[in-house]
C-alpha positions in Angstrom: 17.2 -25.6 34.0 18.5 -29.3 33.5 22.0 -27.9 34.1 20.8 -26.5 37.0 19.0 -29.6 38.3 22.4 -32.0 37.6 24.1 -29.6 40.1 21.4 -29.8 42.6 21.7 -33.4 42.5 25.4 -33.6 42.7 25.9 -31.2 45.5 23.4 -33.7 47.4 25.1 -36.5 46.2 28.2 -34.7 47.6 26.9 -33.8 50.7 25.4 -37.4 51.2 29.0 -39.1 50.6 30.6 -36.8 52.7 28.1 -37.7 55.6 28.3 -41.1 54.9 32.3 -41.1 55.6 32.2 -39.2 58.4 28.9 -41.5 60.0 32.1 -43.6 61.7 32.8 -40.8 63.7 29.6 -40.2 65.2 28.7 -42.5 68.2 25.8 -44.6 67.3 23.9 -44.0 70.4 24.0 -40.0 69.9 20.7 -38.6 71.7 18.2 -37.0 69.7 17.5 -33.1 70.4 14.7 -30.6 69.7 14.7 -27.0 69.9 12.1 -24.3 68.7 13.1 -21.1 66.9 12.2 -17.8 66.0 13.2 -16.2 62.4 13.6 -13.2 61.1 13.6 -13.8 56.7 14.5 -11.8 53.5 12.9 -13.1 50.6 13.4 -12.6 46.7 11.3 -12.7 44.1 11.5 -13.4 40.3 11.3 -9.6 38.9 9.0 -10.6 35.8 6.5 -12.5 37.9 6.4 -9.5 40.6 5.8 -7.0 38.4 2.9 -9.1 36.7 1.0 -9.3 39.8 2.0 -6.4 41.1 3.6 -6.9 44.0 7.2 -5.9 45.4 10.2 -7.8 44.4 11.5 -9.1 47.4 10.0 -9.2 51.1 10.4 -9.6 54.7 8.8 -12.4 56.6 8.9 -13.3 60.7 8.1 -16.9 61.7 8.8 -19.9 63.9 9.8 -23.5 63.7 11.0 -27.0 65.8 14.2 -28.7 64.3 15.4 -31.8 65.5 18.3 -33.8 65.2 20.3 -37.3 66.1 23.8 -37.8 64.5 23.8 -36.6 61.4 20.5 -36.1 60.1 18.3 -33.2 60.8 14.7 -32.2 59.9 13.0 -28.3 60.8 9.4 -28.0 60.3 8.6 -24.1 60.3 5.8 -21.3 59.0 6.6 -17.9 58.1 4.6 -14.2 57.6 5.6 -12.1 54.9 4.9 -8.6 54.5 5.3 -8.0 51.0 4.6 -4.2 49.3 1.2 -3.9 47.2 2.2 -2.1 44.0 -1.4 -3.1 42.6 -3.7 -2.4 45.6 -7.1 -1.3 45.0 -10.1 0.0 47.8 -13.3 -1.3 48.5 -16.5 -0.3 51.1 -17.1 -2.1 53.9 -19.4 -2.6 56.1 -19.1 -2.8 59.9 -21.4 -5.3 61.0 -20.7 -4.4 64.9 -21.0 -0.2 64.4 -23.1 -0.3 61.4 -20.3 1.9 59.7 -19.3 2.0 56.1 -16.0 3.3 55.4 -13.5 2.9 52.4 -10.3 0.0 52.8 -7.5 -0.4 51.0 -6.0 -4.0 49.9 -2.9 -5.7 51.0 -1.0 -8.4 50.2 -1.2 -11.8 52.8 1.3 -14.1 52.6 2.0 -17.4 54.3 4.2 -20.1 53.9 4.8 -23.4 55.1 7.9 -25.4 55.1 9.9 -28.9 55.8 13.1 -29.8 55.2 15.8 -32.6 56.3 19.2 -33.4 55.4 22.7 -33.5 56.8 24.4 -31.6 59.9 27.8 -32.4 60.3 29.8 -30.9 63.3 32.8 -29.2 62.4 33.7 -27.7 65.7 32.2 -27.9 69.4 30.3 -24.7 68.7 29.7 -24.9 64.9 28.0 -27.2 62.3 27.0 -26.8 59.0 24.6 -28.3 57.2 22.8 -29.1 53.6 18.9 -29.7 53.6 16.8 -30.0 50.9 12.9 -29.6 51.5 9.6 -28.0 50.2 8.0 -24.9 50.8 4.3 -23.8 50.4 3.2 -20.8 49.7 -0.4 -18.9 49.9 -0.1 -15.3 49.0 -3.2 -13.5 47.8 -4.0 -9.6 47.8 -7.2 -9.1 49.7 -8.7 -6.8 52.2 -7.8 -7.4 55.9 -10.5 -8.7 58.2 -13.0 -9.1 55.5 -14.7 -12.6 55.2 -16.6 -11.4 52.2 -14.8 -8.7 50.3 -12.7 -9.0 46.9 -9.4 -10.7 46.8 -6.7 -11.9 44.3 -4.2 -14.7 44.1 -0.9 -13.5 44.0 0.6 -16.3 41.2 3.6 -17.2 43.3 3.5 -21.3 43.5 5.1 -23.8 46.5 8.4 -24.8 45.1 11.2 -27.3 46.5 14.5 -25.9 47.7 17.9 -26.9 48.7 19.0 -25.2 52.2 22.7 -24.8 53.3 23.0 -23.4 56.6 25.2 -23.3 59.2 24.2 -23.2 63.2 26.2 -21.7 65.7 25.7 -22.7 69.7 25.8 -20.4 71.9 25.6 -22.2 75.1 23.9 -25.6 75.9 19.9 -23.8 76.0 20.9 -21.4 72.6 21.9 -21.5 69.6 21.7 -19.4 66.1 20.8 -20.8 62.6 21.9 -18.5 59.2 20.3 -20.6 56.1 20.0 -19.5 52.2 17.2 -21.1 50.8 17.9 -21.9 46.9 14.7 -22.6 44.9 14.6 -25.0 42.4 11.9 -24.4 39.7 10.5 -20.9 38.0 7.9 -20.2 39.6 7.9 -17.4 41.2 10.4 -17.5 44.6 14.1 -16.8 43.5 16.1 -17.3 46.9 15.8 -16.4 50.8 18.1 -15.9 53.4 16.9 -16.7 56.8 18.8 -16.0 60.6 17.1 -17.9 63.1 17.4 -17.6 67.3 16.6 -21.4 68.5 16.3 -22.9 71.9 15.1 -25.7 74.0 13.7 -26.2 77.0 
């Protein structure tokens, strides 16, 4: 793991020298620009830690996010869905307070995450940059039954975690643009690597 931290660093380092050297060719008054965008996400999980709480080992996710960017730094702020397969689900009776039914439901997993990042985007083309973010992601996954405020539930030990993000971003025209990022976490616990394609735009 420390070998693996030194070449985190020095990739940042890198990537942070590199920008700085190329600063001179980026006019100082470039405009700031936001867009918002919708992802599609394919997520892998460490094997040992699925199989111990009983979930899939990898899983697809849908969200959104707003990026922004002036020169050569960039920043995206985004949340994300999973749907991740319950290997472990158990059932439970519930009670429907509007019909006054009881009927039998089976778990699933929920899982949300949260995530920021910022770093470097440097132009390489008129219509392609690429980039190198590092951020932190949160995650709150839990196995629970849906719509329930007071049944059983279960927390699915897969911890927030910070990550280093390069991505490249492709425009389209001057509203669109599309985003393809591998997100590389750092630490053991639990989240291995993601690879995310995201649709942004502005207004």
């Amino acid at each position: 793991m420390y070998k693996y931290k030194k070449l985190v660093l020095g990739l940042v380092l890198g990537a942070i020298s590199t920008a700085a050297a190329a600063q001179e060719q980026v006019e100082e008054s470039a405009e700031y620009r936001g867009s918002w965008g919708i992802s599609a996400e394919f997520i892998n999980f460490n094997t040992d830690v699925a199989t111990v709480n009983g979930i899939a080992d990898s899983g697809i996710g849908l969200g959104g996010s707003y990026s922004g960017e002036k020169g050569l730094f960039n920043f995206t702020i985004g949340a994300s869905l999973f749907y991740v397969d319950d290997k472990a689900e158990f059932s439970q009776r519930v009670h429907n307070s509007w019909t006054d039914d009881e009927y039998t439901e089976d778990s699933s997993i929920d899982a949300v995450s949260l995530y920021l990042d910022g770093g470097i985007l440097y132009p390489l083309s008129e219509g392609v940059s690429l980039g190198m973010n590092v951020g932190y992601r949160y995650f709150d996954i839990d196995r629970s039954i849906a719509n329930c405020s007071n049944c059983y539930s279960e927390e699915i030990q897969i911890e927030s975690d910070t990550y280093l993000k390069p991505f490249s971003r492709f425009t389209f025209n001057e509203r669109f643009s599309g985003t393809l990022a591998y997100f590389s976490y750092t630490g053991d616990k639990g989240a291995e690597n993601s690879v995310q394609f995201e649709v942004n735009f502005n207004w």
